[in-house]
C-alpha positions in Angstrom: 320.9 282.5 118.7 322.6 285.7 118.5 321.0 289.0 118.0 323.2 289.4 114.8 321.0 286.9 112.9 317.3 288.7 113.7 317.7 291.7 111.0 319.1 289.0 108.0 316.2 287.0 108.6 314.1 290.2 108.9 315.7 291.1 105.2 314.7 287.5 103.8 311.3 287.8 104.9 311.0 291.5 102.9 312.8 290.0 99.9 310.2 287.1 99.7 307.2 289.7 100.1 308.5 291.8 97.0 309.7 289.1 94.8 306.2 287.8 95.1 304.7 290.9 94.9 306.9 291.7 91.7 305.3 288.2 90.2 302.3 289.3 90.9 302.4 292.3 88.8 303.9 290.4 86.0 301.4 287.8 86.1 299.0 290.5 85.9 300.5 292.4 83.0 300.9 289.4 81.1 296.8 288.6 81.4 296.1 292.3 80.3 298.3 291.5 77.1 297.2 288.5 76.6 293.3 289.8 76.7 294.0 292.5 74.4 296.0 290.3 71.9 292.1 287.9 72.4 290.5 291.1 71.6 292.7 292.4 68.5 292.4 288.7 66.9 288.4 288.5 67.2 288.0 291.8 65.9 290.3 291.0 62.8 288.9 287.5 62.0 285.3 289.4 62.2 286.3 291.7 59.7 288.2 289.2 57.4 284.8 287.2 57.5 283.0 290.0 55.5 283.8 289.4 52.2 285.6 292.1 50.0 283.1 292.4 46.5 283.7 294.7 43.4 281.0 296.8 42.5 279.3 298.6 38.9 276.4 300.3 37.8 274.4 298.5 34.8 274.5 300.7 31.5 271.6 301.8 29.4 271.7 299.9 26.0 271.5 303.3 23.7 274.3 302.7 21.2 272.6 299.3 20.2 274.5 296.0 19.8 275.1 292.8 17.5 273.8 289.4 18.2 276.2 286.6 16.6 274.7 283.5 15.7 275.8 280.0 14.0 274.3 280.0 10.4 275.2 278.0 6.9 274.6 278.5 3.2 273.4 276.6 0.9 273.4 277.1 -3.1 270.8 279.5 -5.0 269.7 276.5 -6.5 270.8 273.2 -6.0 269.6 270.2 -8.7 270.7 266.5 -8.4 270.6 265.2 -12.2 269.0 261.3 -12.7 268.3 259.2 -15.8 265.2 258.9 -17.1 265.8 256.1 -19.3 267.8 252.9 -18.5 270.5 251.7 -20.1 274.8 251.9 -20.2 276.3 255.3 -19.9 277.8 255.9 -23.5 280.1 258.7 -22.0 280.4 262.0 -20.0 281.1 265.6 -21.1 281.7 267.1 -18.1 284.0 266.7 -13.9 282.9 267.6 -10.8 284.2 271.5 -10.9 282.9 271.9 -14.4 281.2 275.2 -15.2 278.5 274.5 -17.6 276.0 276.5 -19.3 272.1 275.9 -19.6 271.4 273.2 -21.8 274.4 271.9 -22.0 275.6 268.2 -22.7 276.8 266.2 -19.8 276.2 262.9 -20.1 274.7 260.5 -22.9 273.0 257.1 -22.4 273.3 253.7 -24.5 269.8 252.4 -24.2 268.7 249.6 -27.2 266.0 248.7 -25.4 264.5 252.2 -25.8 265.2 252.3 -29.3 263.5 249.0 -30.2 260.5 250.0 -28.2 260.3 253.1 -30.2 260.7 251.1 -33.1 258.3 249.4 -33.0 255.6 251.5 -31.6 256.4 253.3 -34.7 255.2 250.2 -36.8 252.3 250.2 -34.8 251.5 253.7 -34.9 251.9 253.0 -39.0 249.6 250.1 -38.8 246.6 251.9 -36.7 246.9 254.9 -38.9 246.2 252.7 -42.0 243.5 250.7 -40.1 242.2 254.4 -39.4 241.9 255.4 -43.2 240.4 252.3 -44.2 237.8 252.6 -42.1 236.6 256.0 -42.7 236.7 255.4 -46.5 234.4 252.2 -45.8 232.3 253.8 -43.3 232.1 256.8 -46.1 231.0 254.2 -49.0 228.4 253.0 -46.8 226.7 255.9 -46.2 226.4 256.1 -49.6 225.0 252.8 -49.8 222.5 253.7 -47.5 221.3 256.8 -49.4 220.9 254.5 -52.3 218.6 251.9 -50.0 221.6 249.7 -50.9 221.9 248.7 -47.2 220.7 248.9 -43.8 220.8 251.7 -41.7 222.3 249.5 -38.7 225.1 248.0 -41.4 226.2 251.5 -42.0 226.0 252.7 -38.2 228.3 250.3 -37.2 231.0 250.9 -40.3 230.7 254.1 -38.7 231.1 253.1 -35.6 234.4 251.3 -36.7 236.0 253.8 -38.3 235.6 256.0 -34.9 237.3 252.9 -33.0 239.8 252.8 -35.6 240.7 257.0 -35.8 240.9 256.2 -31.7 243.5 253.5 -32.0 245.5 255.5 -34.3 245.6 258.2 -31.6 246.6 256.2 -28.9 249.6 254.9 -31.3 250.3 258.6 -31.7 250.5 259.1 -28.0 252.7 256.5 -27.0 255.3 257.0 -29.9 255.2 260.5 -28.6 256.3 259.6 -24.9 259.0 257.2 -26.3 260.0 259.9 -28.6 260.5 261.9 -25.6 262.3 259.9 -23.7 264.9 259.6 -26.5 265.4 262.6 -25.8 266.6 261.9 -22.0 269.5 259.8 -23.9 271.1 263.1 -23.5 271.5 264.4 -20.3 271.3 268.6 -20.2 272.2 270.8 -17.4 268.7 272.6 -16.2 270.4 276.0 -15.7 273.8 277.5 -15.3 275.8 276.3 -12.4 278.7 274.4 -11.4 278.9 270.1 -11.3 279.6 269.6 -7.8 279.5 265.7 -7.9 280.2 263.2 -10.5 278.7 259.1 -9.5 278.8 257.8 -13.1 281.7 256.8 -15.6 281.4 255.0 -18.7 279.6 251.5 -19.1 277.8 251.8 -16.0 274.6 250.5 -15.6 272.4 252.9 -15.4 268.4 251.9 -13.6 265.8 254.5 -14.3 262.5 255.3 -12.1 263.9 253.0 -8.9 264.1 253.9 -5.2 267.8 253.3 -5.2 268.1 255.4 -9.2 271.9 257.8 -8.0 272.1 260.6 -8.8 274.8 261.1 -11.8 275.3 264.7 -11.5 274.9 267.5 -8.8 274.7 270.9 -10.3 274.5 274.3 -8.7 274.4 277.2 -8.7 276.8 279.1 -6.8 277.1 282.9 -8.3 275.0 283.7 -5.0 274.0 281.6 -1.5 271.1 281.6 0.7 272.5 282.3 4.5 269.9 280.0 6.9 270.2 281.4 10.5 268.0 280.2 13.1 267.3 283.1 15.3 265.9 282.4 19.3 262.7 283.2 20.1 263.7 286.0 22.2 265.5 288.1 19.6 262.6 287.5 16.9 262.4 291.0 16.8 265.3 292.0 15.5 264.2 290.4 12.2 262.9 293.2 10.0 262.8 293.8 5.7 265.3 295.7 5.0 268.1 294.0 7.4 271.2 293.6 6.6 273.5 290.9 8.0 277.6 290.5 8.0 278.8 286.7 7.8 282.5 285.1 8.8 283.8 282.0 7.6 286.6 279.9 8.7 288.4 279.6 5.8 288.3 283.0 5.4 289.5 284.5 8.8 288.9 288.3 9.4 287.0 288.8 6.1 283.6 289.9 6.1 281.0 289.8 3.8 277.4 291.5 3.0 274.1 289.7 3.1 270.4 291.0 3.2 267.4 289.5 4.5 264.9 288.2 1.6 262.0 286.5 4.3 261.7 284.4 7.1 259.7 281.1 7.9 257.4 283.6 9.9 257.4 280.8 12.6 258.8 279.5 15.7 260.4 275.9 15.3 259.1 273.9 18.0 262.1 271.7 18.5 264.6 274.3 18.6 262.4 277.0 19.6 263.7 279.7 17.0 262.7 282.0 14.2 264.3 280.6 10.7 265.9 283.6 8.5 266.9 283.7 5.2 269.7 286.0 3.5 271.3 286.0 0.1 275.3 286.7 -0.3 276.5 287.6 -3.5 279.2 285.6 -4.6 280.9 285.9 -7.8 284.2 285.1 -7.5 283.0 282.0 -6.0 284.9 282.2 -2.2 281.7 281.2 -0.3 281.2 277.4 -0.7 277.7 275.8 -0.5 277.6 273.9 3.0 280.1 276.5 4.5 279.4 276.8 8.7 279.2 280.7 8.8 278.9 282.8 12.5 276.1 285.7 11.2 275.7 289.1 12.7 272.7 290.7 13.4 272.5 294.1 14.0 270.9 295.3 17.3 268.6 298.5 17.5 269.3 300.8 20.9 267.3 300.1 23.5 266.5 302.6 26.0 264.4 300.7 28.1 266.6 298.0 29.4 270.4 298.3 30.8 273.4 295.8 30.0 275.8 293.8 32.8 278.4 291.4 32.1 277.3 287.7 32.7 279.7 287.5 35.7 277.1 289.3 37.6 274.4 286.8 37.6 273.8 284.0 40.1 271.5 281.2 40.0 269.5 279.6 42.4 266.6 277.6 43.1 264.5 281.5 42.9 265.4 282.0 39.7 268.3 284.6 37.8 269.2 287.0 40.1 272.0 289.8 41.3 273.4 290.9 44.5 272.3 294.8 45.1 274.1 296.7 47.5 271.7 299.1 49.6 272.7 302.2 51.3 274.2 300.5 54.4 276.1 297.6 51.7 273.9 295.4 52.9 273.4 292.3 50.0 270.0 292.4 48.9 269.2 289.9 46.1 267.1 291.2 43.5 264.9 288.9 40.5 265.6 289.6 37.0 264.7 289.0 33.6 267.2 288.5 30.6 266.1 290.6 27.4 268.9 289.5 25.2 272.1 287.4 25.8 274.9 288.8 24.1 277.1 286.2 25.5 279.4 287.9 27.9 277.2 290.4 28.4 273.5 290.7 29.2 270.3 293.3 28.2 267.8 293.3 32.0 264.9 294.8 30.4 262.9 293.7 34.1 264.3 294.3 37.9 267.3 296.8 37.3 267.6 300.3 37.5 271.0 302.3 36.2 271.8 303.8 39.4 271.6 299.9 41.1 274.7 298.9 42.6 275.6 295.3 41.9 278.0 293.0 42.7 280.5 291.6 40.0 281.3 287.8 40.8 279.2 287.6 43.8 280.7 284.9 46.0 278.7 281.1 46.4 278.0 281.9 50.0 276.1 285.1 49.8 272.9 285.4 51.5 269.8 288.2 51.6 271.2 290.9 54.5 274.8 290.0 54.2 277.1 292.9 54.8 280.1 293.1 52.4 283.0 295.8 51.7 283.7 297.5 48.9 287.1 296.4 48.1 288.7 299.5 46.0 291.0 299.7 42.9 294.2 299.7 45.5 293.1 296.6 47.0 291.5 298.4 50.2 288.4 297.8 51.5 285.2 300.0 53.1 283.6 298.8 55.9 280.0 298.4 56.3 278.1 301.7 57.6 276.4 300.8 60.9 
């Protein structure tokens, strides 16, 4: 082999060395990069895992508040008319919607078989009257008799005697033509006070039953010129009930009109079943808008409150420890603190136990948190603050 071909094969041999030299180094960059790209990735899945929170401080209840609650009325007085005689229904005076005064007609009753029986007990009150007189005359004569020695003293005793029996029957027959009399009188049927007919379940010819289990009925009157608002107040806000309170009332056929009511007592006791404090209003009402059964949404004036502090409901979480909320401390760590709800206001709350007004707390707190979680404060931009170490 020529000397020509030693330096080419010289030059291979330092082309090899560098080319793997050159691999080498790019192998050896490409594990630094890939390391730090390791490193960048486990750092920003660490600090996606630490969930973003929104944060408030609770508010001191010192402008007071209003409690809504479900309520209904009912008329001032409410009076469903019956018969107190049987017989046919002659005819009616009056509809349902009628305004009527007191004492006025509504309704009269056909009944013959009243009018016999007073009939006759007439003829017997008559008869027992007349028995009466003849007695007392006889028993009269015969104490005369007996003055003269004209007859015993145990004959005229007992003439006596029968002329008190007979002054007693005649009574009796007094008595009972009296109650028939009386109930002649419920022939005609009279509205008890002023009011309106709400219901009508009699027309003409009926049959009409009096002093039965199954007796309808054949009027409802009442009065409507002003309700009684029934609102069953929870246990909890019992004292909010005071004389003197005044109430506001919606209805829903009435949307975005209010109207005035004041409190006139309360059943001064918690229902068991429902577990709430019974109080009762009266509405004025005389151009007659408020309807008796009307489903009414009451509201209740709230007095301030200086000792307890208000958060929305969003706030709270529940667990197997009870109502609680997520404080942040000073290193926004989670610490979970017990409460104690004062009122409910729906979508917001009175903590009159375990907050303070310069407690941070966590709004929507997510299902996951735990005691010692760290969290950032995610800001009104959308950022976020890490932790403090």
């Amino acid at each position: 082999m020529s000397s020509d071909h030693k330096p080419s094969r010289k030059r291979l041999m330092l082309m090899g060395v560098g080319g793997l030299t050159l691999a080498a180094l790019l192998v050896a960059s490409g594990l630094h990069a890939h390391t730090l790209h390791e490193r960048s990735v486990a750092a920003w899945t660490e600090t996606a895992a630490i969930p973003q929170v929104m944060v408030f401080q609770p508010q001191q209840n010192t402008a007071g508040d209003t409690l809504r609650l479900p309520a209904h009325l009912e008329a001032w007085s409410t009076a469903p008319i019956h018969a107190r005689v049987s017989g046919y229904l002659k005819d009616w005076k009056v509809d349902m919607g009628t305004q009527v005064k007191a004492g006025q007609t509504l309704a009269e009753i056909d009944s013959p078989d009243l009018d016999q029986q007073l009939a006759q007990t007439h003829a017997r009150l008559i008869q027992q009257q007349a028995n009466a007189r003849l007695a007392a005359t006889t028993a009269t004569r015969w104490q005369h008799l007996l003055a003269s020695h004209s007859v015993s003293r145990q004959e005229a005793d007992e003439k006596t005697s029968n002329a008190a029996a007979a002054t007693a029957n005649a009574e009796a027959a007094a008595a009972d033509y009296a109650r028939l009399s009386a109930l002649e009188g419920y022939k005609t049927l009279r509205a008890p006070f002023t009011g309106t007919i709400t219901a009508r379940h009699t027309d003409i010819g009926q049959l009409i039953k009096a002093d039965t289990d199954s007796d309808l009925a054949l009027f409802t009157l009442a009065d409507t010129h002003q309700l009684r608002l029934y609102v069953p107040v929870p246990q909890n806000y019992a004292a909010v009930i005071h004389p003197g309170l005044e109430a506001e009332l919606t209805v829903p056929e009435h949307p975005g009109k209010h109207f005035k009511a004041r409190l006139i007592g309360d059943s001064t006791a918690i229902d068991r079943r429902s577990g709430t404090l019974l109080a009762q209003f009266v509405v004025d009402n005389p151009s007659g808008e408020l309807l008796p059964g009307d489903y009414a949404e009451a509201s209740l004036p709230i007095p301030a409150d200086t000792h307890g502090v208000s958060i929305p409901a969003s706030a709270l979480i529940f667990r197997a420890q009870g109502t609680q909320v997520a404080v942040l401390d000073g290193q926004n760590h989670v610490h979970l603190q017990a409460i104690h709800i004062g009122l409910d206001l729906g979508e917001r709350l009175v903590i009159d136990q375990g907050l303070k007004a310069a407690d941070q707390i966590i709004d929507n707190p997510p299902d996951a948190l735990r005691e010692g979680d760290p969290v950032q404060l995610a800001d009104a931009a959308g950022g976020a603050h890490a932790p403090k170490a």
